[in-house]
C-alpha positions as a LaTeX table, in Angstrom:
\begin{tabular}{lrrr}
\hline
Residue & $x$ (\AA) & $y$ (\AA) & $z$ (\AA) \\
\hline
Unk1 & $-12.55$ & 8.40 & 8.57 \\
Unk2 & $-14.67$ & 9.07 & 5.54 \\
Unk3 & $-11.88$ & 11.21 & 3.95 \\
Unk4 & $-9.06$ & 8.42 & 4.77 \\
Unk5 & $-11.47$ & 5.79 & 3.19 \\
Unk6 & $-10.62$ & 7.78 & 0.17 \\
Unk7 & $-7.11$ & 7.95 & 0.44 \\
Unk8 & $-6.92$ & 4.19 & 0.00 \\
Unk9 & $-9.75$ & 3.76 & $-2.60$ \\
Unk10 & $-7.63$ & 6.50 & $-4.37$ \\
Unk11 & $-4.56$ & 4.15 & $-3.44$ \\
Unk12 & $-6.03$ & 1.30 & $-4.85$ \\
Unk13 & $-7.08$ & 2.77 & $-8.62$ \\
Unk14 & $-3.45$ & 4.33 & $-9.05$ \\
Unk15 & $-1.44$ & 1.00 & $-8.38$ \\
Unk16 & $-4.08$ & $-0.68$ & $-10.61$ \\
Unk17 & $-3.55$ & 2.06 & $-13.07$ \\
Unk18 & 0.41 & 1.69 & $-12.55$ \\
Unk19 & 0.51 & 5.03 & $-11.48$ \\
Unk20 & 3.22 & 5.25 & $-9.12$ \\
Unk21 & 4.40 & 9.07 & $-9.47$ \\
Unk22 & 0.08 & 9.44 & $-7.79$ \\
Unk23 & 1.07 & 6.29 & $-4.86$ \\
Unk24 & 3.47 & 7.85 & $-3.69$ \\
Unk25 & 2.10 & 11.46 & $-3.31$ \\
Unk26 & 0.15 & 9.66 & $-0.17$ \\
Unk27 & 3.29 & 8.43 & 1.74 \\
Unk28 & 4.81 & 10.97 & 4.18 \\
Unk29 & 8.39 & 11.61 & 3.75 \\
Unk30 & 9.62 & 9.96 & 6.99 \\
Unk31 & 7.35 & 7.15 & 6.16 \\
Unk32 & 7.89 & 3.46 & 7.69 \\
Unk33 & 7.86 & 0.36 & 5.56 \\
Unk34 & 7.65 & $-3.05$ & 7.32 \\
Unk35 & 7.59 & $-5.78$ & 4.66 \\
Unk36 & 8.33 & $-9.57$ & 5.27 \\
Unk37 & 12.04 & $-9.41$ & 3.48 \\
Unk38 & 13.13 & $-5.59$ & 4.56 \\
Unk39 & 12.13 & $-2.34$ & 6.32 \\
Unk40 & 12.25 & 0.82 & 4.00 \\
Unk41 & 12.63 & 4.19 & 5.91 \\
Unk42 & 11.99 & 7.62 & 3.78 \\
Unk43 & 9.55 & 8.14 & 0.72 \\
Unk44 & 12.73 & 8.74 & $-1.02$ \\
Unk45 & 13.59 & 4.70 & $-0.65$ \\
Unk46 & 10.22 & 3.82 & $-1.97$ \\
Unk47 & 9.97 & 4.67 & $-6.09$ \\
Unk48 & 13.22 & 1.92 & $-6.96$ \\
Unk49 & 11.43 & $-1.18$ & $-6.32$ \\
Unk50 & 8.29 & $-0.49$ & $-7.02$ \\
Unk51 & 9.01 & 1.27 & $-10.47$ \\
Unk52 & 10.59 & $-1.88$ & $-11.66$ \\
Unk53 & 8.17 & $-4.07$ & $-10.49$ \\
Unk54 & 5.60 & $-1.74$ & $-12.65$ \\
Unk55 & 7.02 & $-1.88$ & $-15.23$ \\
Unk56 & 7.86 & $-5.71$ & $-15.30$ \\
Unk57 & 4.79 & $-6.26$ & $-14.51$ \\
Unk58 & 0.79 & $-5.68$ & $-14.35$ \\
Unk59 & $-0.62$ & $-5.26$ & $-10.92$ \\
Unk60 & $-3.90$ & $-5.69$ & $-9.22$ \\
Unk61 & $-4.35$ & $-5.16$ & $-5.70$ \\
Unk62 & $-7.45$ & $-5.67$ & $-3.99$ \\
Unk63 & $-7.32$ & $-4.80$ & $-0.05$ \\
Unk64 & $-10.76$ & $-5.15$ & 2.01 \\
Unk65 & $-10.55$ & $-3.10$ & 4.84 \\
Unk66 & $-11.40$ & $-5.23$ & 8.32 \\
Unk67 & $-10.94$ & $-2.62$ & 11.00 \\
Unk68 & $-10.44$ & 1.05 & 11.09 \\
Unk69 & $-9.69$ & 3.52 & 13.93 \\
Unk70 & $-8.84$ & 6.77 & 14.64 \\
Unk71 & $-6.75$ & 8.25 & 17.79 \\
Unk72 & $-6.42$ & 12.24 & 17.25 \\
Unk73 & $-4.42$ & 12.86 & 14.45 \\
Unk74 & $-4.10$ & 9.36 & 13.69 \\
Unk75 & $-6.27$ & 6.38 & 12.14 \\
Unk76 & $-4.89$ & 3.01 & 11.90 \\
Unk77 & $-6.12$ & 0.61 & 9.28 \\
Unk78 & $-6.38$ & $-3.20$ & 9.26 \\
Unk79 & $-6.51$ & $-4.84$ & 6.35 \\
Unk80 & $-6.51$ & $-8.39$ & 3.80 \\
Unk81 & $-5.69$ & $-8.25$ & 0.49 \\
Unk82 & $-5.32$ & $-10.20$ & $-2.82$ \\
Unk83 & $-2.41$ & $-9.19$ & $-4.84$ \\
Unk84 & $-2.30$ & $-10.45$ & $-8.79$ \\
Unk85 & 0.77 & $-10.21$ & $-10.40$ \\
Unk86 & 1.37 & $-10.90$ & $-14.20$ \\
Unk87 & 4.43 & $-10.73$ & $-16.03$ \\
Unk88 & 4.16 & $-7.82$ & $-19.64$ \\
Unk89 & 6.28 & $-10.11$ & $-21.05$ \\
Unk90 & 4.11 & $-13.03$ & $-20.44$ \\
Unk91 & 3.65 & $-16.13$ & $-18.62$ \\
Unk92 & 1.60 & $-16.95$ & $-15.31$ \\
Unk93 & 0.27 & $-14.77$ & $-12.82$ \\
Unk94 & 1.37 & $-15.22$ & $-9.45$ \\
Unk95 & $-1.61$ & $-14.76$ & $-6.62$ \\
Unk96 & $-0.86$ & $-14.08$ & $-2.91$ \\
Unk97 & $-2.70$ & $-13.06$ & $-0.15$ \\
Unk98 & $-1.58$ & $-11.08$ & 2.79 \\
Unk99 & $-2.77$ & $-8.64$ & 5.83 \\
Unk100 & $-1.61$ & $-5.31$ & 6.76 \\
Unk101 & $-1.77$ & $-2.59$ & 8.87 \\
Unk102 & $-1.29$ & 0.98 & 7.96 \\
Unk103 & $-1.14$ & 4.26 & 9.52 \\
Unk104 & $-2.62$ & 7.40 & 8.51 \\
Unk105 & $-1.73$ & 11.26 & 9.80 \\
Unk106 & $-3.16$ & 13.95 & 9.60 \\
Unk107 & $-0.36$ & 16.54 & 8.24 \\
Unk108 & $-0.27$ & 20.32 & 9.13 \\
Unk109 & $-2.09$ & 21.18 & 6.27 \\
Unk110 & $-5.12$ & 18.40 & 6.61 \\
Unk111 & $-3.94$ & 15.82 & 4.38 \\
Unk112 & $-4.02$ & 12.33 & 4.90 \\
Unk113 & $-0.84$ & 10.31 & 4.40 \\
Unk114 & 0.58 & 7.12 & 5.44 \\
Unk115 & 3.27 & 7.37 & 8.21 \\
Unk116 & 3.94 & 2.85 & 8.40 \\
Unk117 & 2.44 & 0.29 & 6.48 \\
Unk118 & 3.53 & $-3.19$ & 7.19 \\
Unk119 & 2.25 & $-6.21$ & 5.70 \\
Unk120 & 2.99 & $-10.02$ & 5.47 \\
Unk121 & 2.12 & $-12.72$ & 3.22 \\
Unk122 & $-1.25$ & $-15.01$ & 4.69 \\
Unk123 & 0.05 & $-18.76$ & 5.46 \\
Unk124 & $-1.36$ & $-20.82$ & 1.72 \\
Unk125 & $-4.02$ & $-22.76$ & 3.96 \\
Unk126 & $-6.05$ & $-19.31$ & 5.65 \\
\hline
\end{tabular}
């Protein structure tokens, strides 16, 4: 679990970075994505709404992992995170917080990469 630890620290420094051409190379291509608003299916899908939120905007995310565990060639990570969002062209940054769960697998060549990742915005009061 050691290596997929390292997917997601690697995870974390490219969205802080903005690099989304190095995010993506960890999703899978038939990848599941379960947000709140809309369910993205395909790696394909993925690059339109991000890149524009990018480059609209500066992005820190900062997930703690709470559980991790793996079932043969699959780990499943829990997650909370804190998500900071500021505007390039200025004004106020907008905080939320949220919990996730994503799933890793194992490809045929060893590589780690996510196969679903849903999340969901944390109620104001938690």
């Amino acid at each position: 679990m050691a290596a997929v630890r390292q997917v997601i620290q690697q995870e974390i420094d490219d969205w802080n970075a903005g690099d989304l051409d190095a995010v993506l190379a960890i999703f899978a291509d038939d990848v599941v994505r379960m947000l709140p608003d809309t369910v993205t299916v395909g790696k394909e899908a993925l690059p339109l709404r991000w890149r524009q939120h990018l480059e609209e905007n500066s992005d820190v995310w900062e997930p703690t992992i709470d559980e991790i565990e793996a079932a043969g060639n699959l780990v499943f990570v829990k997650l909370h995170f804190t998500e900071t969002t500021t505007p390039k062209a200025g004004g106020e940054s907008t905080v939320f917080h949220g919990e996730g769960v994503t799933v890793f697998r194992r490809s045929a060549s060893g590589r780690w990469e996510v196969v679903l990742d849903q999340w969901f915005e944390r109620e104001p009061s938690r």
